[in-house]
DOZA-978720 format. One record per residue: residue in one letter; x, y, z of N, C-alpha, C, CB in turn. Coordinates in steps of 0.001 Angstrom, whole numbers, plus 500000, padded with zeros to 6 digits. Glycine has a CB too. Layout:
REM residues N
> type/nc1/nc2/nc3/cac1/cac2/cac3/cc1/cc2/cc3/cbc1/cbc2/cbc3
> A/X/Y/Z/X/Y/Z/X/Y/Z/X/Y/Z
...
This chain:
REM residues 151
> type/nc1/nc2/nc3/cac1/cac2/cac3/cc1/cc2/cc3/cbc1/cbc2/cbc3
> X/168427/594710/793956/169596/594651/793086/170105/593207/792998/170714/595597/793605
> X/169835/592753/793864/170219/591100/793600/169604/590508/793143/170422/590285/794422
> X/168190/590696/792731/167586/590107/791596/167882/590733/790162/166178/590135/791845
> X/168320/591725/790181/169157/592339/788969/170407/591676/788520/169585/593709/789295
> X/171057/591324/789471/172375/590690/789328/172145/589449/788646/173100/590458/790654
> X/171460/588650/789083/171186/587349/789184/170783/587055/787927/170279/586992/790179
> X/169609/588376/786948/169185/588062/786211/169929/588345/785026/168205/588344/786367
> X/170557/588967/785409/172083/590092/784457/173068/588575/784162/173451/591836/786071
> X/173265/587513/785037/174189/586565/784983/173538/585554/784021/174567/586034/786377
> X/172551/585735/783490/171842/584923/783018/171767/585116/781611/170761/584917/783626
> X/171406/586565/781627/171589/587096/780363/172874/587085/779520/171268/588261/780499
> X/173751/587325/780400/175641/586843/780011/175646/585715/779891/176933/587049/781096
> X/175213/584433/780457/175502/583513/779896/174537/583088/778708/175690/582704/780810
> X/173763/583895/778031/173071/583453/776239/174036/584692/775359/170636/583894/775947
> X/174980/585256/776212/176071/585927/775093/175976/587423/775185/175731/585495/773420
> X/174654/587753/775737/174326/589153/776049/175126/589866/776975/173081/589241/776514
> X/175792/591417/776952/176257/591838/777780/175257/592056/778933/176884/592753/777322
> X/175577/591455/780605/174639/591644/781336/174380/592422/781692/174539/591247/781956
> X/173330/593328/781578/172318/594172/782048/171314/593782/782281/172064/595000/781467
> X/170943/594462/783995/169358/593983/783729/168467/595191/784581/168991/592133/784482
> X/167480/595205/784067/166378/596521/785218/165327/596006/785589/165690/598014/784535
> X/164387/597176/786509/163155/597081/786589/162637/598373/786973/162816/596077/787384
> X/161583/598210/786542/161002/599629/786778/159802/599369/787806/160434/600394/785276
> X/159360/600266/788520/159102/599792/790225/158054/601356/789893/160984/599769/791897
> X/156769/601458/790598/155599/602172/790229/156116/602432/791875/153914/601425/789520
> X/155098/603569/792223/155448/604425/793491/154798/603234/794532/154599/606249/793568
> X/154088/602358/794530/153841/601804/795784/155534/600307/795658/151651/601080/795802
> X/156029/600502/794364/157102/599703/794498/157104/598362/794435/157577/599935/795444
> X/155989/598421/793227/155397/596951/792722/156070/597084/791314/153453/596729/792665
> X/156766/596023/791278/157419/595690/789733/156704/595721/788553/157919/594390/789621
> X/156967/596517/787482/155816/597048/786585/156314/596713/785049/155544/598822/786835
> X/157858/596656/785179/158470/596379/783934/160063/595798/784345/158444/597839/782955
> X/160220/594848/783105/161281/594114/783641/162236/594244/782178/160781/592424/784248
> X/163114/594252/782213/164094/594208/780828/165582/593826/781272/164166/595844/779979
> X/166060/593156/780234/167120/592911/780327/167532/593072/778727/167280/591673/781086
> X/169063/593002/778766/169765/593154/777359/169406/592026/776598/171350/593245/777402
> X/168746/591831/775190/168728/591609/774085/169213/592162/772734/167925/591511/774131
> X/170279/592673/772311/170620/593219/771155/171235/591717/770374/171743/594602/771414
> X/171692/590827/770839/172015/589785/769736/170878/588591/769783/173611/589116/769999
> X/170146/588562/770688/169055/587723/770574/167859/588072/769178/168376/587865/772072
> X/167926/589178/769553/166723/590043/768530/167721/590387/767494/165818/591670/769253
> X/168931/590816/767246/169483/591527/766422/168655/592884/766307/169639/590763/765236
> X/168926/593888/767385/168018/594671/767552/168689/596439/768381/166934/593655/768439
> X/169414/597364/767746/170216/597824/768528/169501/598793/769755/171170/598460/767665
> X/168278/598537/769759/167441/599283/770779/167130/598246/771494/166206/600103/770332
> X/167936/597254/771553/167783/596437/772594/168516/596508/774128/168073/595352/772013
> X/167960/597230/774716/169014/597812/775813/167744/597198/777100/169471/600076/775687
> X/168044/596795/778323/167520/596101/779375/166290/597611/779686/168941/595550/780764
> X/166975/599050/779755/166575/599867/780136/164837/600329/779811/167545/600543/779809
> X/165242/600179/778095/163975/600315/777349/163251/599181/776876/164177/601040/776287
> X/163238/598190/777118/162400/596280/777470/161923/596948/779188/164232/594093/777597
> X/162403/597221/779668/161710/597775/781107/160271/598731/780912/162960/598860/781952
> X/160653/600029/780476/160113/601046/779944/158628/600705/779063/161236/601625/779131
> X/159037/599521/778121/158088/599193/777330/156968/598400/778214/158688/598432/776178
> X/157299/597500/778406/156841/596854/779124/155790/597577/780403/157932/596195/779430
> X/156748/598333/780991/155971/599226/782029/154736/599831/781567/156803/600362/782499
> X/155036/601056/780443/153760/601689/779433/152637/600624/778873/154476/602380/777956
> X/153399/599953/778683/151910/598379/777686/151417/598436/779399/152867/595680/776696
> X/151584/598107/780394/151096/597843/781669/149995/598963/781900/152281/597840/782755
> X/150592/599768/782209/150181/601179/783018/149391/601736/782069/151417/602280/783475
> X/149468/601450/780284/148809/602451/779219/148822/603474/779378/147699/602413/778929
> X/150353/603988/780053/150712/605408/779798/151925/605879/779709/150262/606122/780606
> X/152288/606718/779575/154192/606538/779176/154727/607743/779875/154778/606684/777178
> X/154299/608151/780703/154820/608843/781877/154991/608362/783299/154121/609811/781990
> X/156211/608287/783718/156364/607553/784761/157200/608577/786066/157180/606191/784198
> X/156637/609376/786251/156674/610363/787613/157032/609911/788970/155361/610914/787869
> X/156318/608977/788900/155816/608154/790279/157253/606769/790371/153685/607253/789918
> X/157518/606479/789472/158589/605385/789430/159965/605537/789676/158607/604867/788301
> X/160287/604587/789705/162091/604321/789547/162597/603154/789473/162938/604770/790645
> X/163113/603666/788417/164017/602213/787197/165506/601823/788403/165024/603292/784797
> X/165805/600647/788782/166695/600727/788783/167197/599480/787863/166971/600968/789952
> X/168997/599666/787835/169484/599246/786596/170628/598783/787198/169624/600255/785419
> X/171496/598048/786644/172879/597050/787255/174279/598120/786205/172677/594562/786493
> X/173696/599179/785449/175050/599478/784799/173883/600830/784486/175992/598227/783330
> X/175003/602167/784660/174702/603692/784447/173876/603588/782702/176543/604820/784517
> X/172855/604355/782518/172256/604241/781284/173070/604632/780143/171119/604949/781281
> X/173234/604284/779089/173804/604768/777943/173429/606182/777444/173526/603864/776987
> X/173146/607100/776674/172649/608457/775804/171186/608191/775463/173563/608730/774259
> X/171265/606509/774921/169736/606431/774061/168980/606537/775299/169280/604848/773031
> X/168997/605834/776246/168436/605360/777432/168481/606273/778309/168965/604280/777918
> X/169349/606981/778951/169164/608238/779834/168233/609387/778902/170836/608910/780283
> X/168377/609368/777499/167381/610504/776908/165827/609584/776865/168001/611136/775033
> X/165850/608612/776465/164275/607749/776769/164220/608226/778226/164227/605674/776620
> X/164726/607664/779350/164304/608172/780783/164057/609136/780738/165016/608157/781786
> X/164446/610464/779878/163687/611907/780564/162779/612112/779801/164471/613316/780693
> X/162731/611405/778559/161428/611661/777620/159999/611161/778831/161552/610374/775840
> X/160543/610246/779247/159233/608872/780030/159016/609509/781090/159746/607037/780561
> X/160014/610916/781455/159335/612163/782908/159408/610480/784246/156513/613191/782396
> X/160571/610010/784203/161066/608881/785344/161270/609901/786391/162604/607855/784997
> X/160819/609307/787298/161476/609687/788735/162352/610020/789258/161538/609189/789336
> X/162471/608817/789319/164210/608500/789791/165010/607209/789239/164309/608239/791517
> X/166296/607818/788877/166783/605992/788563/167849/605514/789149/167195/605573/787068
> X/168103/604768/789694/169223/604045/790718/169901/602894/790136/168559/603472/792080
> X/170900/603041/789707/172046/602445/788969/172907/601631/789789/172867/603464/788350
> X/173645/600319/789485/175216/600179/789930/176334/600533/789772/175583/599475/789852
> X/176563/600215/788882/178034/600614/787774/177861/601739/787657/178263/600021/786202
> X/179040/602627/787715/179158/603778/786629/179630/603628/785131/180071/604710/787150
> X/179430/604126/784308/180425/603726/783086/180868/605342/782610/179489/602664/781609
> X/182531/605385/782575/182724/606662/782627/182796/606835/781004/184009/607108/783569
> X/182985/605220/779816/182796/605830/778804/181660/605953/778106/183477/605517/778218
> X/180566/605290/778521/179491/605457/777667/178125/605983/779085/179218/603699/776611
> X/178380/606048/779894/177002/606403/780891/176860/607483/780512/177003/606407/782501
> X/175389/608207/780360/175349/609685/780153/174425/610049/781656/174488/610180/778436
> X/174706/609696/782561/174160/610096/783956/174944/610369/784800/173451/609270/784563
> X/176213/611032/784236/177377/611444/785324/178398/610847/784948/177199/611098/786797
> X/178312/610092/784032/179661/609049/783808/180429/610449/782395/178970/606689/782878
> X/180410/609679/781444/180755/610792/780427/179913/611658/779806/181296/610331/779466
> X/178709/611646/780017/177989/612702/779748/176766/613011/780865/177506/612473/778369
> X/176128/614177/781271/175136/614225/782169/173712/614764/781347/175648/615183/783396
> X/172911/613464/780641/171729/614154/779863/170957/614568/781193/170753/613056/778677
> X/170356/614355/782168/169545/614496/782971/169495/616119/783443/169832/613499/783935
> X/171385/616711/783988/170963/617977/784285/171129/618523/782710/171891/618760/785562
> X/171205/618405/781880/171729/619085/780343/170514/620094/780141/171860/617776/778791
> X/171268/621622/779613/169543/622430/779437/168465/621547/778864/169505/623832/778253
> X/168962/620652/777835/167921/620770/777326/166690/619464/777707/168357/620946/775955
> X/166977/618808/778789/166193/618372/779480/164741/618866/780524/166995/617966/779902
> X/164129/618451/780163/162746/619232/780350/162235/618883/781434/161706/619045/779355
> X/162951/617458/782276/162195/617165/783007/163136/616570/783775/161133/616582/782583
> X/163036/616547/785472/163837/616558/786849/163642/615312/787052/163396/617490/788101
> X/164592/614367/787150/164694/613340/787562/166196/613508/788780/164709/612377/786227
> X/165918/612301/789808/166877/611875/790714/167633/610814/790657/166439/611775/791665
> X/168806/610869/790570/169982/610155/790182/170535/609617/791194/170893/610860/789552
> X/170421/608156/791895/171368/607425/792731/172443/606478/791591/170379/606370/793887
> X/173773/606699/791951/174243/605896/791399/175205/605303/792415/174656/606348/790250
> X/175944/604008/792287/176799/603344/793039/175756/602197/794061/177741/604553/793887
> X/174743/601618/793536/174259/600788/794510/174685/599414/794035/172745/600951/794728
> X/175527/599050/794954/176039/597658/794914/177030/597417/793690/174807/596656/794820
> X/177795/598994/793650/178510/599233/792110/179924/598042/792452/179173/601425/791744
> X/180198/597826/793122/181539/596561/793314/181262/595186/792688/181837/596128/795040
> X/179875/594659/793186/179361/593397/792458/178657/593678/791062/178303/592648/793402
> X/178517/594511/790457/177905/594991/789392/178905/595160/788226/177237/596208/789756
> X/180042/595934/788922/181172/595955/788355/182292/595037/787495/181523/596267/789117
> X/182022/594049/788756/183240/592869/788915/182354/592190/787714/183522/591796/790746
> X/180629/592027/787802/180199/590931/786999/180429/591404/785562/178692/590520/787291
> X/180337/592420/785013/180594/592978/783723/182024/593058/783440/179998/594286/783595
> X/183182/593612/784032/184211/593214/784186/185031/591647/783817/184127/593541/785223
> X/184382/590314/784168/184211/588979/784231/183863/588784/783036/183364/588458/785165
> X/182503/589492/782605/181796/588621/781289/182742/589544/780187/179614/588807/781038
> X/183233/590783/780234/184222/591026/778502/185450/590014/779156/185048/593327/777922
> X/186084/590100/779942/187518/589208/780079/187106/587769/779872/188333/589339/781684
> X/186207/587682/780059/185413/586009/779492/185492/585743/777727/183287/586046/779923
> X/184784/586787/777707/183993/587272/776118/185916/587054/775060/183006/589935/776230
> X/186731/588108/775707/187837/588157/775231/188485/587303/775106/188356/588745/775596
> X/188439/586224/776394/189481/584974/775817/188424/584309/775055/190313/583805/777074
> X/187332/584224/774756/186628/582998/773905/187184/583701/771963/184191/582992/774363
> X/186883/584944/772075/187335/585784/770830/188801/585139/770414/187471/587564/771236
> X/189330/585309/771195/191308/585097/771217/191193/583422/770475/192381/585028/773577
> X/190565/583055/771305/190471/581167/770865/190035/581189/769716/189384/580034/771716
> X/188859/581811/769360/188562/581868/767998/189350/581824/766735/188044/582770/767926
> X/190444/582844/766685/191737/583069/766101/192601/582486/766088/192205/583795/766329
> X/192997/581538/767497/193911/580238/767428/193847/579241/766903/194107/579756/768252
């Protein structure tokens, strides 16, 4: 997670909200790496979660990932927790919760939802204080540069 962090701070500073993942194959060799791009690419499937995901499948040349686990610096969004159960993930281990947009326990739970087909394991809260604070930092950042804008 501290290479998540680290890389998440990086990504905030080219303007991106920081997120960052990796997706980790069962012997726990790094297989896919993503971080947030949606204003780099102008791209709204630009989420750290699924740049992981992709990346992983082009690797592995297969798009089932049983054996893995993504972890991530902020709870997945709807698009991204429903990609994770499409991709039959493992397990995914999060920092942050986000109670308005996470759909992994935060405001919505796609994972146990009927209509999920496939059992994945949910850690969330790893290292959620520094994960927190850094996303926390970059909108109150983001906000006064906006405010200046207007002055």
């Amino acid at each position: 997670m501290e290479r998540l962090l680290r890389r998440a701070a990086r990504v905030g500073e080219r303007g991106e909200v920081p997120v960052a993942a990796v997706l980790l194959d069962g012997a726990g060799r790094a297989i896919g790496w993503g971080s947030n791009r949606r204003e780099r690419d102008q791209d709204p499937l630009g989420h750290a979660e699924l740049a992981a995901l992709a990346q992983a499948a082009r690797l592995r040349q297969d798009w089932r990932f049983n054996d893995c686990t993504l972890l991530v610096t902020l709870e997945p969004c709807p698009m991204c927790a429903g990609a994770l159960v499409q991709a039959r993930m493992g397990r995914v281990v999060f920092g942050a919760g986000d109670p308005k947009r996470g759909a992994m326990g935060g405001c919505l739970d796609l994972v146990h939802d009927p209509s999920a087909h496939h059992a994945m394991q949910v850690v969330g809260g790893l290292r959620s204080v520094e994960c927190q604070e850094q996303l926390q930092q970059w909108f109150r950042q983001r906000r006064r540069q906006q405010r200046g804008k207007r002055a």
